[in-house]
C-alpha positions as CSV (number, residue, x, y, z in Angstrom):
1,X,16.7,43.2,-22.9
2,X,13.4,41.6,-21.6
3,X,11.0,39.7,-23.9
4,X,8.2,41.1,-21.9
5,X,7.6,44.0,-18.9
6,X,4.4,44.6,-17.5
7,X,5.0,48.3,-16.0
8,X,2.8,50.9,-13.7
9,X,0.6,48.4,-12.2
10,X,-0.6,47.1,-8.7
11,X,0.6,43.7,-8.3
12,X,-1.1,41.2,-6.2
13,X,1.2,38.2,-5.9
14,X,-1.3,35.6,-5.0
15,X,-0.2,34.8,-1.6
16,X,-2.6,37.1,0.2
17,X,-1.0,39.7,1.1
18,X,-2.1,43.5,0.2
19,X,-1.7,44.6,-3.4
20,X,1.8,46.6,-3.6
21,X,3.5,48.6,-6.8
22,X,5.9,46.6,-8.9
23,X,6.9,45.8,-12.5
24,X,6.4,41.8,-13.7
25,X,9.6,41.2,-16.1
26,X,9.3,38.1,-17.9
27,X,11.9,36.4,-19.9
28,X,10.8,33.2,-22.1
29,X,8.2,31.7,-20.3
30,X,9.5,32.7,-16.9
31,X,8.9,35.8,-14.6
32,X,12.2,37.0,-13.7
33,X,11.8,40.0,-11.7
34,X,8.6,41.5,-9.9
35,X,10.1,44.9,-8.8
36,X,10.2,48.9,-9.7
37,X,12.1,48.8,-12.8
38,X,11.8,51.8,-13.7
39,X,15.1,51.4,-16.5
40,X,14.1,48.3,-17.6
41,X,13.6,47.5,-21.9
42,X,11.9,45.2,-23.4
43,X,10.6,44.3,-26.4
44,X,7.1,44.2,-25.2
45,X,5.4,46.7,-22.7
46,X,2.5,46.3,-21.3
47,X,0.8,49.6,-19.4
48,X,-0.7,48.6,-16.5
49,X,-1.1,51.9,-14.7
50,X,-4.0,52.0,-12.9
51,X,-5.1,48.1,-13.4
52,X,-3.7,45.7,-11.0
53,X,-1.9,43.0,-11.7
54,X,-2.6,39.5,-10.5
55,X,-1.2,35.7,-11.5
56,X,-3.4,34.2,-13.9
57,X,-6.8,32.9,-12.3
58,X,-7.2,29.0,-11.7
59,X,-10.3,27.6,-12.2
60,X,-10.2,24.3,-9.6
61,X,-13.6,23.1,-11.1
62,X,-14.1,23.6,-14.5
63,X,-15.8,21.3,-17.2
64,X,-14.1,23.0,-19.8
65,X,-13.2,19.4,-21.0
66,X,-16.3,19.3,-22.7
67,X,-15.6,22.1,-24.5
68,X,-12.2,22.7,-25.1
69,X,-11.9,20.8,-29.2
70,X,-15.0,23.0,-29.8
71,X,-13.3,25.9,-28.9
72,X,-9.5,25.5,-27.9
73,X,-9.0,29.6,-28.1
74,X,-10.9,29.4,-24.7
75,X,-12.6,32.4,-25.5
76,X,-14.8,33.1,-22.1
77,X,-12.7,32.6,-19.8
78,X,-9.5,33.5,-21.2
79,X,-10.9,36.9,-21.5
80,X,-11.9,37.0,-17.7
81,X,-8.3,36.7,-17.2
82,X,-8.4,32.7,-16.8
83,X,-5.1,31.2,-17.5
84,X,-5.5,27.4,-16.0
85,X,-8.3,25.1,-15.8
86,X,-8.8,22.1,-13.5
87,X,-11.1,19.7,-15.9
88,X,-12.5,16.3,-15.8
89,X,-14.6,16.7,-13.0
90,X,-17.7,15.3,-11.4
91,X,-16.8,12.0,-12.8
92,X,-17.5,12.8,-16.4
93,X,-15.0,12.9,-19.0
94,X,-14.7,11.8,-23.0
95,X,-11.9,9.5,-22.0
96,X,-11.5,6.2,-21.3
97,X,-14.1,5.3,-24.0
98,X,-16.1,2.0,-24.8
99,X,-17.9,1.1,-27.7
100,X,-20.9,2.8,-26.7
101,X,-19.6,5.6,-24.7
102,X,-17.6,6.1,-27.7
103,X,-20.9,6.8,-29.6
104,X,-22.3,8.9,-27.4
105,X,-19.4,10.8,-26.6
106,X,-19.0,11.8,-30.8
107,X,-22.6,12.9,-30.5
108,X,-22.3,15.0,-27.3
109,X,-19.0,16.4,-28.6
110,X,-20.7,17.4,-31.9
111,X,-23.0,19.4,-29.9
112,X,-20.3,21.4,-28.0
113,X,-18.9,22.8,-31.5
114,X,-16.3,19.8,-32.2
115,X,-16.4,18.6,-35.8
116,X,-13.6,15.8,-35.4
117,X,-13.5,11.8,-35.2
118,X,-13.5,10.9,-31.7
119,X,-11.3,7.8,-32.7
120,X,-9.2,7.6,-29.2
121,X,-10.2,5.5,-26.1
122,X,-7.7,5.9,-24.2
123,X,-7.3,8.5,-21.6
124,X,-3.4,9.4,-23.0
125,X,-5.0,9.5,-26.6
126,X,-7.6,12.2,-25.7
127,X,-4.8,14.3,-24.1
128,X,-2.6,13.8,-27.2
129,X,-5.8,15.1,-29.5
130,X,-6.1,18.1,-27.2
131,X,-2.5,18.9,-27.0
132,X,-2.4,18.5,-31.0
133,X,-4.9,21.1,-31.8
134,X,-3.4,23.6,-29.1
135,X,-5.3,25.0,-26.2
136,X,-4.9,28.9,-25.6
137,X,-5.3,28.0,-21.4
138,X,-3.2,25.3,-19.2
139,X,-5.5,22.4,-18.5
140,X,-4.8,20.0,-15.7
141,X,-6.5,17.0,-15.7
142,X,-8.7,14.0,-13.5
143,X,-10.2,11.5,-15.0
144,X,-13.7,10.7,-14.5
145,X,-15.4,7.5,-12.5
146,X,-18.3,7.3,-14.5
147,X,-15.8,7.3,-17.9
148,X,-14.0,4.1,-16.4
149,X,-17.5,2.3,-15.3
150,X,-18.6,3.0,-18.8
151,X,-15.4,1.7,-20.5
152,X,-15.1,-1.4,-18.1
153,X,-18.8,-2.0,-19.7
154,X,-20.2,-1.7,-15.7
155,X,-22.9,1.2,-17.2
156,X,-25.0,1.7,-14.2
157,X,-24.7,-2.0,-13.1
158,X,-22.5,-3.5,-10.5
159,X,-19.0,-4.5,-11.3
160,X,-17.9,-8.0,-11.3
161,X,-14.1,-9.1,-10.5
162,X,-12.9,-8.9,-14.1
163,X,-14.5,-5.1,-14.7
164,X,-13.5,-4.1,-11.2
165,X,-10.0,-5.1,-12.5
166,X,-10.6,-3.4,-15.7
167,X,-11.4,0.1,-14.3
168,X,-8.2,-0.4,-12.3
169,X,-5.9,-0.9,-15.2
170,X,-8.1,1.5,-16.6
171,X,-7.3,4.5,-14.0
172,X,-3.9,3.5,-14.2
173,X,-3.4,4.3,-17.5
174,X,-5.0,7.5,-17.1
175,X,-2.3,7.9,-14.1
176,X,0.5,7.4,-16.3
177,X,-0.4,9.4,-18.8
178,X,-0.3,12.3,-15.9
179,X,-3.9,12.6,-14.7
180,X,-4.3,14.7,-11.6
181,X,-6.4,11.9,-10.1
182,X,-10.0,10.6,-10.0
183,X,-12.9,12.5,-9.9
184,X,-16.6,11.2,-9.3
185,X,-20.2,12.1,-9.7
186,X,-22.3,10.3,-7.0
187,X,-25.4,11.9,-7.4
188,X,-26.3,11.0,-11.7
189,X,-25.6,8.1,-14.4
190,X,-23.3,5.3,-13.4
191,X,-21.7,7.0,-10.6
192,X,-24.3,6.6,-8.3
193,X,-24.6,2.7,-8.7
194,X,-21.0,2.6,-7.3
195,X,-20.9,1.6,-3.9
196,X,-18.2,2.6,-1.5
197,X,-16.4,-0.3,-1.5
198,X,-15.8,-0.3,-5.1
199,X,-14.8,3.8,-4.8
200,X,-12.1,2.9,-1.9
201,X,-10.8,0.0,-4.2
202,X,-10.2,2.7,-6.9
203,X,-8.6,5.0,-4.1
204,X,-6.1,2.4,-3.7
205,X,-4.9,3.1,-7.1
206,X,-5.0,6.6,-6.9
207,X,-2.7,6.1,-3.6
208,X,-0.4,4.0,-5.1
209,X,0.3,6.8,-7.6
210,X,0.3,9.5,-5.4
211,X,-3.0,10.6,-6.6
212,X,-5.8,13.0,-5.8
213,X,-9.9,12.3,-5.3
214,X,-12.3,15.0,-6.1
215,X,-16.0,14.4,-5.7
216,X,-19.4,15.7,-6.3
217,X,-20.7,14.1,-3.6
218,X,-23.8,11.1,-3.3
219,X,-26.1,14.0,-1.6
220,X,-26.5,17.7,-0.2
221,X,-29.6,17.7,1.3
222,X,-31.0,15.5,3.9
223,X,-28.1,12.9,3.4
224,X,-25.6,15.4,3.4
225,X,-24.0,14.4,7.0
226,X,-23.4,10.6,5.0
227,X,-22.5,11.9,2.4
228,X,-19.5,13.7,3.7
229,X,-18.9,10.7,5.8
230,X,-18.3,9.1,2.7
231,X,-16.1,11.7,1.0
232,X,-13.4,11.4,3.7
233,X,-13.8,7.4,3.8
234,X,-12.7,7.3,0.1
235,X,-9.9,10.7,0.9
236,X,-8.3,8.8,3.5
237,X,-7.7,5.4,1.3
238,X,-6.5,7.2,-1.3
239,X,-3.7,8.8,1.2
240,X,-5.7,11.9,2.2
241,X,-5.3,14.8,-1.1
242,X,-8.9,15.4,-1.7
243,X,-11.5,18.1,-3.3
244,X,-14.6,18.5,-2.2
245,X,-16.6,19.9,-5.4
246,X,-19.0,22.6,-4.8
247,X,-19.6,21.8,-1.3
248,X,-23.1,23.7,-1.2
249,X,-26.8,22.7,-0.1
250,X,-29.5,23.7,-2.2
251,X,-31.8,25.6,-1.1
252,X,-35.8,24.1,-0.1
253,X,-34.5,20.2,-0.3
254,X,-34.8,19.0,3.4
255,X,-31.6,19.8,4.5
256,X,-30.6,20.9,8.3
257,X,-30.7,24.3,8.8
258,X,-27.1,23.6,10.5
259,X,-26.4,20.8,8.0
260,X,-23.6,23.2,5.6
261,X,-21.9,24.6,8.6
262,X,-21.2,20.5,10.0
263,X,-20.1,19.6,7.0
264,X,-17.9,22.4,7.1
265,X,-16.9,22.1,10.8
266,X,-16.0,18.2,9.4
267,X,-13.8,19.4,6.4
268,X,-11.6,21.4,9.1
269,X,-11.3,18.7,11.6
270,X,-10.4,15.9,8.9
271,X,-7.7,18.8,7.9
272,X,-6.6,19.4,11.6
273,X,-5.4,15.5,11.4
274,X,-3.5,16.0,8.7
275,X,-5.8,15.5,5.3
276,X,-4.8,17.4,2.6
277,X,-8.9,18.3,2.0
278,X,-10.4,21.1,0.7
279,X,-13.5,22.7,-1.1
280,X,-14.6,24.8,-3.8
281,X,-17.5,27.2,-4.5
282,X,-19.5,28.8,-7.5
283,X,-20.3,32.4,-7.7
284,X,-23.6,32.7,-8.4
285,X,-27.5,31.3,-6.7
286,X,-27.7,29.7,-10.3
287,X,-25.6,26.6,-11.5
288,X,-25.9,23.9,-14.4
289,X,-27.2,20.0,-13.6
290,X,-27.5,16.8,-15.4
291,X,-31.4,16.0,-15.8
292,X,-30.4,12.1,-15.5
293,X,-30.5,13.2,-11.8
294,X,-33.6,13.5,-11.0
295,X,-34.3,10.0,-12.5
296,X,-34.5,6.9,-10.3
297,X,-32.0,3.7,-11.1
298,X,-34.8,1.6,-11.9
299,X,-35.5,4.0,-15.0
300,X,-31.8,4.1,-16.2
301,X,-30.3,0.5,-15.6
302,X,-31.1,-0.7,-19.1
303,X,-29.2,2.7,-20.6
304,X,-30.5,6.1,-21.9
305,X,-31.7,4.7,-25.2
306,X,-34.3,2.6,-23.5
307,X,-34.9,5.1,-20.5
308,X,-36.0,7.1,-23.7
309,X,-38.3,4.7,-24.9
310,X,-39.8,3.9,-22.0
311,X,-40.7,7.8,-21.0
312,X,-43.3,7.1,-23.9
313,X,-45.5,5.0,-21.2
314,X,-48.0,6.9,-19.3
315,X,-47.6,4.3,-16.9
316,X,-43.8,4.7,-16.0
317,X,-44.3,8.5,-16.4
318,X,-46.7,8.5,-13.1
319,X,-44.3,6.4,-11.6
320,X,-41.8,8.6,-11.9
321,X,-43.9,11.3,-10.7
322,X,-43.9,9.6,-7.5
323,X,-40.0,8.6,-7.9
324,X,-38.2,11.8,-8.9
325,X,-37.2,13.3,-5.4
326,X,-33.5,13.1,-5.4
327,X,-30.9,15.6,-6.9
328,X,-32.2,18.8,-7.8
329,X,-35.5,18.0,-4.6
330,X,-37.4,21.7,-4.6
331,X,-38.3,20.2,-8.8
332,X,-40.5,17.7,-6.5
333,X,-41.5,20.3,-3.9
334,X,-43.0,22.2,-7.2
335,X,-39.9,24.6,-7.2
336,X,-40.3,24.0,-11.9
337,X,-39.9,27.8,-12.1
338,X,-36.5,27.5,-10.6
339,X,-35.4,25.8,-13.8
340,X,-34.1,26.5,-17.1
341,X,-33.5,24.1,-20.0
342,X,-30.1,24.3,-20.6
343,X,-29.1,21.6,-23.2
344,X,-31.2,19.9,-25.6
345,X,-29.6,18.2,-28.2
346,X,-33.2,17.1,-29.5
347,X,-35.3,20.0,-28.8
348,X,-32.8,22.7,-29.3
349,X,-36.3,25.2,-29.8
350,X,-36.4,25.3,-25.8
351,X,-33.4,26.1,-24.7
352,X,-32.9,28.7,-22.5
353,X,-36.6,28.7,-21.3
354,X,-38.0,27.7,-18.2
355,X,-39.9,24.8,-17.6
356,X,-43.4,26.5,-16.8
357,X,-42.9,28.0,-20.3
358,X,-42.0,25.1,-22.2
359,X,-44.8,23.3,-20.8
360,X,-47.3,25.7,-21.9
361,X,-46.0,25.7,-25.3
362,X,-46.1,22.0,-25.2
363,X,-49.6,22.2,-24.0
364,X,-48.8,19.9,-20.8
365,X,-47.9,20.4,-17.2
366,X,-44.4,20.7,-15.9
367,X,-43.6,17.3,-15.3
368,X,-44.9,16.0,-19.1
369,X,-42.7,18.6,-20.1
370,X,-39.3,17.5,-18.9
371,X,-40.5,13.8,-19.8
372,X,-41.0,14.9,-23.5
373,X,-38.0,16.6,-23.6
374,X,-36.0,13.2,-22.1
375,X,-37.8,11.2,-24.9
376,X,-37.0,12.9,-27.5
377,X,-33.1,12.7,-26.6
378,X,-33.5,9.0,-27.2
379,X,-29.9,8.1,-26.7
380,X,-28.7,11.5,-25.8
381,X,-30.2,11.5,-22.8
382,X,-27.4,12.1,-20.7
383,X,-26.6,15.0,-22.6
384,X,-29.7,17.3,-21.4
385,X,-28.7,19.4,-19.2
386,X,-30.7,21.7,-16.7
387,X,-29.9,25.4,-15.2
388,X,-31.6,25.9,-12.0
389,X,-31.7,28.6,-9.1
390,X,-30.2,26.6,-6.5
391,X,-28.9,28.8,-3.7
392,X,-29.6,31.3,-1.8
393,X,-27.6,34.7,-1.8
394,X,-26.5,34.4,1.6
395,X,-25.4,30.9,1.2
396,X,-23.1,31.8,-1.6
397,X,-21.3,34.6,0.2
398,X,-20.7,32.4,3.7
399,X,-19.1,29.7,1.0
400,X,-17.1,32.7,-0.6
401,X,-15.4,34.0,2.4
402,X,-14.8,31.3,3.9
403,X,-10.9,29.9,4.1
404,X,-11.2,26.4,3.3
405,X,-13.2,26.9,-0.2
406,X,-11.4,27.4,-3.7
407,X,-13.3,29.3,-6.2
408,X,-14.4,27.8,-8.9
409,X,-17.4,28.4,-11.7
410,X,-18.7,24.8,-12.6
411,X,-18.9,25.2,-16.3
412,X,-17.2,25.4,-19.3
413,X,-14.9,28.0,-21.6
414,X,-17.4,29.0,-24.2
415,X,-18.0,31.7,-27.1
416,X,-20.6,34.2,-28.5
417,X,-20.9,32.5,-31.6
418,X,-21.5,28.5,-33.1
419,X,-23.1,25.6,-31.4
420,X,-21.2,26.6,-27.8
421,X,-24.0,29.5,-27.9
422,X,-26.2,27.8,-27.6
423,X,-25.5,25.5,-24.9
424,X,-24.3,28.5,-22.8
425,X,-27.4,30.6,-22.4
426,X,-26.2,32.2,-18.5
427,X,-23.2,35.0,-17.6
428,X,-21.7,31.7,-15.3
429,X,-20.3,30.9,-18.7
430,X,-19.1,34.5,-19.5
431,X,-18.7,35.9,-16.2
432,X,-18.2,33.6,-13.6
433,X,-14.8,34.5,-12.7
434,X,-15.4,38.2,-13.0
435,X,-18.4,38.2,-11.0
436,X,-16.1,36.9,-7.8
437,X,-13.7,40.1,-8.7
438,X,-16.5,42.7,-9.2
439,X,-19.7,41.4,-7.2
440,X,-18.5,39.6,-4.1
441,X,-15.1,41.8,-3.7
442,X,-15.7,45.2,-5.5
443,X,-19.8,45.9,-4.9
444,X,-20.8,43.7,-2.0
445,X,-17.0,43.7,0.0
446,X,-17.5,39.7,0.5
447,X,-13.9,39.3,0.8
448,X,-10.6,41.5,-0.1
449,X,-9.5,41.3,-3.4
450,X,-5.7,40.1,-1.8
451,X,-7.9,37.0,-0.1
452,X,-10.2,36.4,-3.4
453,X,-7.3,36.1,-5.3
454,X,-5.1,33.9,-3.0
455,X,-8.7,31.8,-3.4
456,X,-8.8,31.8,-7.3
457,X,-4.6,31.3,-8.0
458,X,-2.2,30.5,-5.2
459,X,-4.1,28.3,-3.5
460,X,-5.4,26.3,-5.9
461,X,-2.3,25.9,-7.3
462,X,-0.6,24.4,-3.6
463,X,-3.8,22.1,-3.1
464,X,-3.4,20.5,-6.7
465,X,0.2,20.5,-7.1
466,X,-0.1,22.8,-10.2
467,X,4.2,24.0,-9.6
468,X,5.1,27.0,-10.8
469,X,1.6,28.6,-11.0
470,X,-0.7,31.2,-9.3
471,X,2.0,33.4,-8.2
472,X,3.6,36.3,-9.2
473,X,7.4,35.8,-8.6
474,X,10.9,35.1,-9.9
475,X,11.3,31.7,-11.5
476,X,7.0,31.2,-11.7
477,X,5.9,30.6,-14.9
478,X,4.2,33.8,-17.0
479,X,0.4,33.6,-16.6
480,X,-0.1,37.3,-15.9
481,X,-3.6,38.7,-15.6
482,X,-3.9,42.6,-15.6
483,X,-7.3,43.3,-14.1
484,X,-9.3,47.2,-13.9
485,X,-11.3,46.6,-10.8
486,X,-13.0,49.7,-11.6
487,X,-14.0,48.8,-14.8
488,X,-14.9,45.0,-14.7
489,X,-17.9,44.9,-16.6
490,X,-19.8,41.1,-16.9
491,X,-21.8,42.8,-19.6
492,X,-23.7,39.0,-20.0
493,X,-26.8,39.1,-18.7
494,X,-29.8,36.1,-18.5
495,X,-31.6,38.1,-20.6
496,X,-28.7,38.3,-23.2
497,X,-26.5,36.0,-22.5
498,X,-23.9,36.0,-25.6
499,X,-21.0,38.9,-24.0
500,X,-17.7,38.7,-23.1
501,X,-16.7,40.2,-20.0
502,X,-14.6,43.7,-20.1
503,X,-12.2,44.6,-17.9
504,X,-9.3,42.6,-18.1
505,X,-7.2,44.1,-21.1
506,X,-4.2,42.3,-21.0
507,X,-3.4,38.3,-20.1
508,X,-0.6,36.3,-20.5
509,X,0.2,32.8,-20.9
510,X,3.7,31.0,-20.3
511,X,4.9,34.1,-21.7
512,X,2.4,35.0,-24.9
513,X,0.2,37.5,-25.1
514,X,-3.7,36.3,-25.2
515,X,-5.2,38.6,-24.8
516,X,-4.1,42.3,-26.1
517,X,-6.4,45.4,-24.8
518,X,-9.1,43.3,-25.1
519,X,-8.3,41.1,-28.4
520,X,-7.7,37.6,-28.5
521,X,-4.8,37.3,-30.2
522,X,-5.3,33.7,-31.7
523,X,-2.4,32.3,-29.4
524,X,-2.3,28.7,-28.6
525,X,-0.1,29.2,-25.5
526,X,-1.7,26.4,-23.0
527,X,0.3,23.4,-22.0
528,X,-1.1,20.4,-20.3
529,X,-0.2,20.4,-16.9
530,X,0.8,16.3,-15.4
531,X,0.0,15.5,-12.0
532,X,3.3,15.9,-10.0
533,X,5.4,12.9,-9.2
């Protein structure tokens, strides 16, 4: 008898090809048979007639990292049918920890719903606490460059010999302990003081240990040509596996008109020569920022404590007036209406409003306004985050389709309720993964479901080395999602944000059941998932 048969349903394997009847049987943690079976038992059925059935969804850019002690039931984005996450991206992770990283991480952490100690360092301890508490999605893991600058003491500094050394041994360890690789952030905080010299003397390590480099690249507007010149410098010494992270261009920030489609044209002819490269995508015009970016070095070399401090001089703010065009660059064309307050650990009031509100209820102008809102993180500055409309509707749907680009969200697994709510004030959070499945593929016909899902399971799963996952077949491991296209609701809107997406009854993870006709079943049924050796 099987432990598990998920009957009646339209399976569509992950592999791209068109959606065909079949049975999933699954025995243990294993799929064993994905056939008509029509005299099959089991002690479990699922009833999937008239839902199709897909492998569970792979998220190759997710910040869930943040997150996941706050809320290790995953409750967003198991529910969209989410069964592994790709964390510690854009160079930012809670591991390796220094002194003061240490503190800052505790308080950030506190603010994303965890109530713990933050007593490891390590990068092997943090995945020991996470895999201790239980996790109800598989999480697969890179370590972030800015962690290792900040733990080597480097801050936003340049490294000398002995702390170049340090963030070696450092990333190492992280290696060992199964890390997917290194990711970096090259456009905030410490990780754009790194040179490229220091980022293709980390890439030796990650070559050593047969290791991947993702990176949100130093620039994707006028600079973006460099930029990805840069990128594929640092690929190629760390022996050529690479992700590009949300390889995008913002929309009103100087760019090329043609600037996205060369740096595109440059991502298939570094592959056509054999680099194992490729590049992800978010679903919506909207996406979440770090509002360190748009601050110059000069402001943040003495650390966010004193950055927060000095905001209080009207001196340095018109400086910075001057001084803020980089990152997020329509903020400096006047584009404040594009943007949302996303995180304030300080000034929690303002959330979720836009800036040209907050700074009427602050009685200031728009640029005032975000430089009251830095001050008063003091040392939590990094930890204020903005949500801006970044792309354009077009833009998104070229990415979408294309066949080099993974799809990821660029957020993090949240929930309706506690302190996550309220740093998750946008349906990304809620409805990111649904919104490929019922905007781009149902409504708008971006892309066939067969090719979105290939995007969002299989192919994410080859390009990270994730084995056994994002297919549905015989000896793959049991992350089943069963999906009613016809009935995917996102159900979160901007306007009320707090909604879990409907739609996807049934998931399954390594064998358990998740998520049952819509419940959450409690299950802690995620494993960590090592790089493979």
């Amino acid at each position: 008898m099987l432990d598990l048969l998920v009957c009646g349903g339209t399976v569509v394997d992950g592999d791209g090809g068109p959606p065909y009847p079949a049975d999933v049987a699954v025995e243990g943690d294993r799929i064993v048979a994905v056939e008509p079976l029509p005299g099959a038992k089991a002690r479990r059925r699922v009833d999937a007639a008239g839902h199709f059935v897909l492998p569970g969804l792979i998220d190759p850019h997710s910040h869930s990292d943040w997150s996941i002690l706050g809320n290790p039931e995953a409750q967003s984005t198991i529910r969209q049918g989410v069964t592994t996450e790709v964390v510690g991206n854009c160079g930012v992770t809670y591991a390796p920890l220094g002194p003061k990283s240490a503190r800052q991480a505790a308080a950030t952490l506190a603010a994303f719903g965890y109530d713990g100690p933050v007593d490891w360092r390590g990068f092997g301890e943090l995945l020991q606490r996470v895999e201790s508490v239980g996790t109800s999605q598989n999480l697969a893991w890179f370590v972030g460059h800015s962690a290792l600058r900040e733990a080597a003491g480097v801050g936003t500094g340049s490294p000398g010999d002995d702390q170049l050394a340090a963030m070696r041994d450092l990333l190492a360890e992280a290696l060992d302990a199964g890390a997917l690789g290194m990711s970096s952030g090259l456009e905030y905080g410490a990780g754009r003081a790194a040179g490229t010299e220091e980022l293709t003397d980390l890439a030796g390590v990650l070559r050593a240990h047969g290791a991947r480099y993702a990176s949100h690249i130093r620039n994707r507007d006028a600079a973006l040509g460099e930029a990805v010149e840069e990128f594929f410098a640092v690929a190629r010494a760390a022996g050529g596996r690479a992700q590009l992270s949300h390889l995008n261009v913002r929309e009103d920030t100087g760019a090329a008109p043609d600037a996205w489609h060369r740096a595109v044209e440059r991502l298939a002819a570094e592959r056509a020569t054999g680099g194992d490269v490729l590049a992800d995508m978010t679903p919506y015009d909207e996406g979440i920022g770090m509002a360190t970016g748009l601050l110059p070095p000069w402001l943040l070399s003495a650390g966010p404590e004193e950055a927060a401090r000095r905001l209080a001089d009207p001196g340095v703010r018109n400086r910075l007036r001057a001084d803020c065009d980089r990152y997020w660059r329509f903020v400096h064309r006047g584009g404040w209406g594009r943007v949302r307050l996303q995180a304030s650990p300080a000034t929690p009031e303002l959330e979720g409003l836009a800036f040209p509100a907050i700074a009427e209820r602050l009685g200031c102008d728009e640029w005032d306004a975000f430089f009251d809102v830095l001050a008063a993180a003091g040392p939590d500055l990094a930890a204020v985050q903005l949500l801006g409309r970044l792309f354009s509707d077009e833009h998104v749907a070229e990415a979408v389709a294309h066949p080099l680009f993974c799809l990821g969200v660029d957020a993090f697994t949240s929930r309706v309720d506690g302190p996550l709510a309220a740093r998750s004030r946008h349906p990304l959070f809620f409805a990111g993964h649904v919104h490929y499945l019922a905007h781009h593929v149902r409504d708008n016909g971006t892309l066939p479901l067969e090719t979105a899902v290939h995007k969002m399971t299989a192919m994410v799963a080859d390009h990270f080395g994730l084995a056994g996952r994002g297919r549905l077949r015989p000896g793959a491991f049991a992350d089943v999602a069963v999906v009613d296209l016809a009935g995917l609701r996102e159900r979160s809107t901007v306007a009320s944000p707090h909604a879990y997406a409907h739609g996807v009854p049934f998931v399954i993870v390594n064998g358990a059941v998740v998520v049952d006709d819509h419940d959450h079943t409690g299950a802690r049924a995620g494993r960590y998932l090592p790089r493979s050796r």
